[in-house]
Steps between C-alpha positions, in 0.01 A plus 500: 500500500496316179698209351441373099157332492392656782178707494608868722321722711323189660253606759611237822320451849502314821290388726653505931321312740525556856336172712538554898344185689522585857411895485233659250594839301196677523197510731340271339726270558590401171874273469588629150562819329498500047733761381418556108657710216748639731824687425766246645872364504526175584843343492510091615804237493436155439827269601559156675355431859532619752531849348127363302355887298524799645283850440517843554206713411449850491133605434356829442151657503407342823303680777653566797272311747551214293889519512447526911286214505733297261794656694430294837640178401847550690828321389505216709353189386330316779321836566331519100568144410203507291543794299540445164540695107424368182581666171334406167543652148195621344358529148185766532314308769637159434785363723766338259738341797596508872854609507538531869357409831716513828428604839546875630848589695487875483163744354555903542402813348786707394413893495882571381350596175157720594271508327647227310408278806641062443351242699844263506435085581770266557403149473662140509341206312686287797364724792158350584657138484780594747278649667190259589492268769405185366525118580778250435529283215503154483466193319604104550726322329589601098280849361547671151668846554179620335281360806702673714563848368117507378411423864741769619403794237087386649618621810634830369194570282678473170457293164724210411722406205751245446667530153669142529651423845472162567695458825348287780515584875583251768243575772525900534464697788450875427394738774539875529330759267416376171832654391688345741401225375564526117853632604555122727397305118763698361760375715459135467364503148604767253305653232399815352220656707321876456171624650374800324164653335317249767638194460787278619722316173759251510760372240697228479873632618762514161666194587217308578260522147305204428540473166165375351325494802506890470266673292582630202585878567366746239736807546397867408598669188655815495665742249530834385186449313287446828654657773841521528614792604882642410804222556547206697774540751791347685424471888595380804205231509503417165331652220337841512233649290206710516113387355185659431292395830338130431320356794586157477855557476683459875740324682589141349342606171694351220525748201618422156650874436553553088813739519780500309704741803474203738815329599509210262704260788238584774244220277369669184509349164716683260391279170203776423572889442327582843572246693286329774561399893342376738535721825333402839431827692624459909398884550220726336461866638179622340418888434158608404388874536130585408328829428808662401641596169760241382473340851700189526324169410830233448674231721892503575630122462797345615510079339760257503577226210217251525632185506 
């Protein structure tokens, strides 16, 4: 694969993390399992929550007691609530970014394609916190949405980021799983709200920006000089248009997209020869193949008009 200014025949990798807390994979008891340098196809979605990133992996070159012992966590949640898969891009033996961690809903070797053997992982960013049994919620009187989602994403083991929300709550109650409990803020205070690659972030909602008590958003660049790929596209969500593979672009990322195919109306500047708009992304599907020839290494984006 290879767009203008792009460098080809790039050599990618990823490092997979397995982490089971209540079981150990070997005899030794050891919780986590370090897949390197492994031929794999990893596809993930990143939209709005509740639907949070999504993954499906297929790995090859395991062994086949390891695919049994990774095999045992079962697809019901409170049986592996703590099983859990991280995937990281590599450079040689550095780690460049964590581009997903969820919790395991389905792990299974598929011998369809002997001696080709897969090792196929579903996972859910969202399954862990609907999944643990936690403690309510609560606070007296007035609290800063950020005090409150901070304490709730705690509970569910993930980071915390609020890009600008400034709503207060009025003595909250929260009980149920920690996603229960994001999903009961949502309904009396709306905002923009995603948990992915380990960590739960929140937006103010459209209609509700705070002018200049928001931070000043720096979007992400993006033309057919660094990593567009082909067209941009009518569709049903919006805009449509396929990337060269850049970790920190995912849902809510505002891109400034230099193209002059995009639909002038839709919020890009016609008074330059390619013009510029501002795009905020509400669903990335990423795509990256390694240790294949021309494997896929790009992200599928659908954005809206920022306003």
């Amino acid at each position: 694969m290879h767009t203008q200014g792009q460098t080809p025949f790039t050599q990618r990798s990823l490092r997979i993390t397995f982490r089971l807390l209540n079981n150990a994979f070997g005899p030794q008891g050891q919780d986590t399992v370090v897949l390197n340098g492994l031929r794999a196809i990893v596809d993930m979605t990143e939209a709005q929550f509740p639907s949070a990133q999504s993954a499906t992996l297929r790995l090859y070159g395991l062994q086949p007691d390891l695919m049994n012992r990774l095999s045992l966590a079962a697809p019901d949640l409170d049986v592996q609530n703590a099983s859990e898969v991280t995937v990281e891009t590599q450079d040689g033996q550095s780690i460049t970014a964590l581009v997903f961690q969820g919790g395991v809903t389905l792990a299974y070797a598929d011998y369809s394609g002997a001696p080709d053997t897969a090792f196929v992982v579903q996972a859910f960013s969202t399954a862990l916190p609907n999944a643990l049994v936690v403690p309510p919620t609560s606070f007296r009187g007035a609290v800063p949405a950020s005090q409150v989602l901070g304490a709730v994403a705690a509970k569910a083991g993930l980071g915390f980021v609020n890009n600008g929300v400034q709503t207060v709550f009025q003595a909250p109650y929260l009980y149920g799983s920690p996603g229960q409990q994001l999903a009961q803020c949502l309904e009396t205070h709306p905002m923009r709200m995603a948990i992915g690659r380990g960590q739960l972030t929140i937006w103010p909602a459209p209609q509700a920006r705070q002018g200049a008590n928001q931070t000043q958003e720096q979007p992400v660049t993006l033309s057919a000089q660094n990593g567009l790929i082909g067209y941009p596209s009518w569709s049903a969500g919006g805009l449509a248009f396929r990337m060269l593979f850049q970790p920190q672009v995912g849902f809510h990322t505002l891109i400034a997209l230099q193209s002059r195919y995009q639909p002038a109306g839709w919020g890009a500047a016609t008074s330059t020869a390619a013009p510029t708009g501002l795009w905020r992304v509400v669903q990335a599907h990423h795509s990256l193949h390694t240790q294949q020839p021309e494997g896929a290494w790009f992200t599928d984006i659908v954005a809206q008009a920022a306003s």
